[in-house]
N, C-alpha and C positions, 0 to 999 in steps of 0.2 A: 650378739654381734661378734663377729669373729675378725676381732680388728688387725689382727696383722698373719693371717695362713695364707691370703692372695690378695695381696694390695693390685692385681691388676682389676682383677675380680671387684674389689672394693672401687674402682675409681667410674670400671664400666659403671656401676650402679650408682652412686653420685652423678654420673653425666647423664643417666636416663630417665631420674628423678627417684627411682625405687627405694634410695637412699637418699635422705635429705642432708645437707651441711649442716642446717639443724640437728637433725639427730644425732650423726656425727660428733657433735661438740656436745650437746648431751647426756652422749653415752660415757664419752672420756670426761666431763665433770663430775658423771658420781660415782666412776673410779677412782677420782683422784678424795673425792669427800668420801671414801671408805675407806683408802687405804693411807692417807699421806701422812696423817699420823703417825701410823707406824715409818715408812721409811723417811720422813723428812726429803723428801724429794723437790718439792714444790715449795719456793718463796712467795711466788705472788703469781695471780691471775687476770689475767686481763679482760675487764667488765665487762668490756665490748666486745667480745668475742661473738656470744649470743646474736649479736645485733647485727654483724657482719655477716655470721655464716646465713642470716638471714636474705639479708641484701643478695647475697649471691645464691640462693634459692628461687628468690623474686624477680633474678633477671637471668635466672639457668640456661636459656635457650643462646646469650650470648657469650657466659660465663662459660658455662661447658667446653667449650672449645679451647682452653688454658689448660695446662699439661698437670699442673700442680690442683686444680678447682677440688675443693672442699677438701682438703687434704687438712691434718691438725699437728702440727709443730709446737713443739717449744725451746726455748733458746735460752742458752747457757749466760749465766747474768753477767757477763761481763760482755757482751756481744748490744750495740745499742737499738732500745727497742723505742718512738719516740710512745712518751706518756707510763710508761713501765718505769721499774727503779733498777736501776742498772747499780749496782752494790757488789758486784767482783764480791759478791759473801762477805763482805769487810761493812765493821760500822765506822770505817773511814768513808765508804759513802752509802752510809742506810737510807738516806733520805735525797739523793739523787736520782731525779728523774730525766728519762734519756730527752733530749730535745729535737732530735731527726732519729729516721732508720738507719739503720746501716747497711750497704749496698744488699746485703745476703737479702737481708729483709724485704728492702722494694722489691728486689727479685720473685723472691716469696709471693710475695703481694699481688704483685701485676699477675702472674700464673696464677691466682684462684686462691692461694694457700694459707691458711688462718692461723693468725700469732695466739696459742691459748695463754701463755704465759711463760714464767721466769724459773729457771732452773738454779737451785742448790751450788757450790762446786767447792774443792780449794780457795782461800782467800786469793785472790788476787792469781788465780790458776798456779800457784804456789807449792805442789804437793803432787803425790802419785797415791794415796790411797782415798782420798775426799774426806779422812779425818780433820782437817786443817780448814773448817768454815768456822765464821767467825757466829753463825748460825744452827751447831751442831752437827754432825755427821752425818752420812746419809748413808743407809743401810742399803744393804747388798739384796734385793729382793728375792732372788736365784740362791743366796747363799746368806741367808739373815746373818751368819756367825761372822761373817769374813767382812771385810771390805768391800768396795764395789770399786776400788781402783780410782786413781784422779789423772790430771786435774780435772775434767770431766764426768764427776762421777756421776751427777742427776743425771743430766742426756742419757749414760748409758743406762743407767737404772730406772728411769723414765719410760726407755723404750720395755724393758725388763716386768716393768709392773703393770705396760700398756695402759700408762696413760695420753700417749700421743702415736699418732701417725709415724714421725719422726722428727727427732731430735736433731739440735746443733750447739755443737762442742766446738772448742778449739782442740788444738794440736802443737804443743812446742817441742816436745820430746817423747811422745808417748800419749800426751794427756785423752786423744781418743780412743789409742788402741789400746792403751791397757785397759781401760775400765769395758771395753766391749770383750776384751777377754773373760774378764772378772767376772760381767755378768751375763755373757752364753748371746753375743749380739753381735751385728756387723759393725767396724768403724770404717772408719776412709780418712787418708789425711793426703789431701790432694799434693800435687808438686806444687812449688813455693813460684806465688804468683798467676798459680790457676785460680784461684777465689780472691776477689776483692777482701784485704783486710780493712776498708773507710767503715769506723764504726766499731772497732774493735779495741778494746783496753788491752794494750799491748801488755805481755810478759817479756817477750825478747821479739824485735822487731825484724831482725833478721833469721828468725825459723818460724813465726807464726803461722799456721792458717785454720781456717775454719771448713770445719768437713761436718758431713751428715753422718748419726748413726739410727741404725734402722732395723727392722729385722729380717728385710730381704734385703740379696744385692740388687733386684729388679729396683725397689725401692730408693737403695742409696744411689744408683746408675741414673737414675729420675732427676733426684732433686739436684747430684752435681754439673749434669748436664746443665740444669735450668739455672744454679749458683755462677758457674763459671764465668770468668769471659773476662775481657778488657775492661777497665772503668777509668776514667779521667781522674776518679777524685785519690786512684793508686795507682803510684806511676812504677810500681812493682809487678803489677800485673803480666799478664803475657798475652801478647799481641795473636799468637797463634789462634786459629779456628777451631770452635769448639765443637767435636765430635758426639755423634749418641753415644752415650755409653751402656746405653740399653742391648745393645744389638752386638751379638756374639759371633767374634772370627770366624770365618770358616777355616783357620787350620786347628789342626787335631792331634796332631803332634809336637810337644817342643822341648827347646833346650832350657832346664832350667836347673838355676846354681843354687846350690847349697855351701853355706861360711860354715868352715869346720872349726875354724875361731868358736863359734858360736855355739857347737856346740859340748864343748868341754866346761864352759864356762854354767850351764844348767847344773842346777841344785838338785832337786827333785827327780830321784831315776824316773820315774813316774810319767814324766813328762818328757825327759829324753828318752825313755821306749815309745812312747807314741808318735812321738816326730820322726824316729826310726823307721818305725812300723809306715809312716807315711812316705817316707821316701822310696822303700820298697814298693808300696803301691801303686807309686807315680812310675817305678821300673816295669811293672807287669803292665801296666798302662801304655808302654812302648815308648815315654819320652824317657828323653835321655837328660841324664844327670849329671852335670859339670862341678867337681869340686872347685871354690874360689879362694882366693886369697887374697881380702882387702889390708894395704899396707896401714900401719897406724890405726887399725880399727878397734886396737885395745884402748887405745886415747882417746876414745870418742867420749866419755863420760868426765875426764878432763880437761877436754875441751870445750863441753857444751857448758859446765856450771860458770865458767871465767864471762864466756859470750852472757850466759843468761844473766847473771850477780849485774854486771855492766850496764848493760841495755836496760835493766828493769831498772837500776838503780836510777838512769836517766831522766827513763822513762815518767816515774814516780815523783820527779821535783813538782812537778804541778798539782801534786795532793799537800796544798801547803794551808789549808783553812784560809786563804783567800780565793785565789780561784774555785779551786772544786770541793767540796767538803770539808773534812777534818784534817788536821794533818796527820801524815798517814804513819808518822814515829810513834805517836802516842794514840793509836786507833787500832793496830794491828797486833798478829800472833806472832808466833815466836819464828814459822818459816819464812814470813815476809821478810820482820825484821834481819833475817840473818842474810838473806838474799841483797834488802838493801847496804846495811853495812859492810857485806862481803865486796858489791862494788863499789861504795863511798870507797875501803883501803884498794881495790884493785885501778879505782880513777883517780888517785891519788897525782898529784903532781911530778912528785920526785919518782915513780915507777914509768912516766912517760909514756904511759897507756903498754907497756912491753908486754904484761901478762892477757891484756885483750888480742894484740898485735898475734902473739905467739899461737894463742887461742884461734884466733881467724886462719892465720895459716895450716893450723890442724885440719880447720873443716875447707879449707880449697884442699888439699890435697886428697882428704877421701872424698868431694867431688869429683876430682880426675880420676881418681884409682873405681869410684861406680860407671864413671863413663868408660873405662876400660874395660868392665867386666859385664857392663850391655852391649858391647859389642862380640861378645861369646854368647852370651844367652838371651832367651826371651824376657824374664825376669827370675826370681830367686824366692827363693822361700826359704822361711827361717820362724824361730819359735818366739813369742813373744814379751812372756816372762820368765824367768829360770828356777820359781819359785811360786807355790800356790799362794793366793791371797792373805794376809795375814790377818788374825782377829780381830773384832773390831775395834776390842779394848785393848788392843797389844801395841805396845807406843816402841816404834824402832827408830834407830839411831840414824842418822843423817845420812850416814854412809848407807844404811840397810835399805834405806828408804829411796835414793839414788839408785840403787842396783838395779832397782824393779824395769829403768829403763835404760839397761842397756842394750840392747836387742832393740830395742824403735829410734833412739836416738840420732843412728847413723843413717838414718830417711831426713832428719831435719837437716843435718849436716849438711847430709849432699842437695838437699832441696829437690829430689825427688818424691814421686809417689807413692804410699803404700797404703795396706789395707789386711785388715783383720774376719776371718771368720773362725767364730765362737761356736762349736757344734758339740762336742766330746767331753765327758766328764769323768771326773776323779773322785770316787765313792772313799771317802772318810768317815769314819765315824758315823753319822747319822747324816751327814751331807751329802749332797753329791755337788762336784764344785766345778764350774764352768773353764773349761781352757781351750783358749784359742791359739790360733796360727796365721801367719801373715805372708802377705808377698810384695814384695817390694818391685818395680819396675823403674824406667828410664824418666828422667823430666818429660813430662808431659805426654806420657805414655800412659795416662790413665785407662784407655782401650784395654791394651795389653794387659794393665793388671787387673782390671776385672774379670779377664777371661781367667788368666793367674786365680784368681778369687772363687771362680767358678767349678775350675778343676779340682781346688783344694777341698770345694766345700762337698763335690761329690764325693771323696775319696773318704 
């Protein structure tokens, strides 16, 4: 089966029975019983999957007509799945079971779309290379030496090793798009408040959301469509109307920015010639290229760890071995812990919240300064890591390990959209190693960047 070359291809044939949901689910179970050993990708599966993709076989002729039917997902563990074990990787909650969906999921649901099971990640979506599970690492499938990028790292390596249809990750600073860099895949990290977060173990409640990764943009265009939308039960949401995102502009030409911030700051010559070499291609391409200059956008990575330390630290009082599992002081690794005591001293009484306050106003102001600079371009494009993955056993420094997102960070900030495609590779050694590129658009400009997404991915 050729599970991810034409998911349209694939979906015709599930609606016309040729392909069963059945076999479907199947095929991706003894991918994952051949190969999950090696990458640790997969924590848990959901028994009833079999029994489901059944039921929507048995009643195909009404089911069919759902946008997502017999489609195979699996969901990032800290995302609630009800009767699954929601364990944010941490054995602060190994033995919590989710007790409702979460919006993504009913969504899922009601469209045809089968939960297989539970994805690997960073504790507590804690981390940027997915060495940080309280579960073991999860290997780079694309790049067995390197990393697979966090906090997301299963999803993307999920999609990577084709064990699912697609994957759902979060996104606080990166956590989608760098591991879809990592491992040669699409991410998407919707704008803040296009996807229901009801259901979701918060890391930072003010840049969260939850996006699909996949291996086509047809793919990811599907399921955000079908994800988005208003929900009662998140009063974050956005009211506005949710567009196909399937269906490609008809203009042909556009204006788009490139942060020259952005790129001085890349490590790797390697990776600033190809982004070079892309720019130029987008020139002969006939769009036009506007250099930009977001103000404060060197602070973005100063800004996000004060909001993140905060909010999780909050967040986290209810992991007290009463309410929910263990408590989460004496259960967790070393990035959690540092996260929550970074904002125990930043919620400090005597600082008077100053260093959150100051924080906050970082990210209003590169809000205004991205709505300044969509109003010159259609969207922007920019690289996504400044550094190839690092090894798997190579343990870097706090700092080293932040760096990885500075380039996606400034999408959560502003609470706009972006997205990753993963096509291009860097031959090292015996490797060859996945690097992606991203585009950023307007709040709730998801159209526009997948067109962005589209252009990038031809060039």
């Amino acid at each position: 089966m050729k599970t991810h070359s034409d998911i349209k291809e694939k979906i015709k044939k599930l609606k016309s029975g040729s392909l069963t949901c059945t076999e479907n689910v199947e095929y991706f179970l003894s991918k994952i019983k051949e190969k999950n050993k090696e990458y640790n990708i997969v924590l848990e599966i959901n028994n009833n999957a079999l029994n489901e993709a059944k039921d929507l076989d048995n009643n195909r002729e009404n089911n069919s007509k759902k946008e997502l039917y017999g489609l195979v997902f699996m969901v990032k563990s800290n995302i609630s799945v009800k009767g699954l074990t929601i364990s944010c990787a941490s054995k602060t909650l190994e033995n919590y079971k989710g007790t409702f969906d979460a919006d993504v999921i009913v969504k899922i649901k009601e469209q045809g779309g089968i939960i297989l099971g539970v994805l690997n990640n960073d504790e507590f979506a804690s981390g940027s290379s997915g060495q940080n599970s309280a579960f073991k690492p999860t290997i780079n499938p694309k790049a067995p030496k390197r990393v697979p990028g966090g906090s997301s790292s299963a999803p993307a390596a999920a999609i990577a090793a084709e064990f699912c249809d697609v994957a759902l990750g979060t996104d606080t600073g990166g956590s989608i798009r760098n591991p879809a860099s990592h491992c040669g895949i699409i991410g998407i990290k919707p704008s803040y408040g296009r996807v229901s977060r009801y259901g979701l173990v918060d890391l930072s409640m003010s840049l969260d959301q939850i996006g699909p990764l996949s291996a086509e943009l047809y793919t990811s265009a599907l399921v955000l469509k079908n994800i988005s939308g208003e929900s009662p039960n998140d009063p974050t949401t956005l009211s506005t109307k949710v567009e196909d995102y399937t269906l490609s502009n008809t203009k042909t030409k556009h204006v788009i920015g490139i942060i020259r911030e952005f790129e001085d700051f890349i490590e790797d010559k390697r990776i600033k010639d190809l982004y070079n070499k892309k720019i130029e291609k987008l020139k002969k391409e006939d769009h036009e290229i506007v250099e930009l200059s977001i103000k404060h956008i060197d602070l973005s990575v100063q800004a996000y760890y004060p909001i993140v330390y905060t909010e999780f630290f909050s967040g986290t009082r209810k992991f007290d071995s009463i309410k929910y599992g263990k408590k989460i002081e004496e259960n967790s690794g070393a990035e959690v812990l540092r996260r929550i005591f970074g904002g125990k001293e930043i919620s400090r009484s005597e600082f008077d919240g100053a260093y959150y306050k100051k924080a906050l106003n970082v990210k209003k102001t590169i809000a205004k300064e991205f709505e300044k600079a969509f109003n010159k371009v259609d969207f922007i494009f920019t690289p996504v890591t400044h550094r190839l993955p690092n090894f798997i056993d190579e343990e870097l420094s706090p700092e080293e390990m932040y760096a990885y997102d500075a380039f996606t960070i400034p999408a959560n900030l502003a609470g706009i959209c972006a997205g990753v495609v993963s096509k291009d590779l860097i031959k090292e050694s015996d490797e060859e190693i996945p690097i992606g590129f991203q585009i950023f658009a307007g709040k709730n400009e998801e159209k526009k960047m997948f067109e962005g997404l589209r252009i990038l991915e031809k060039i």
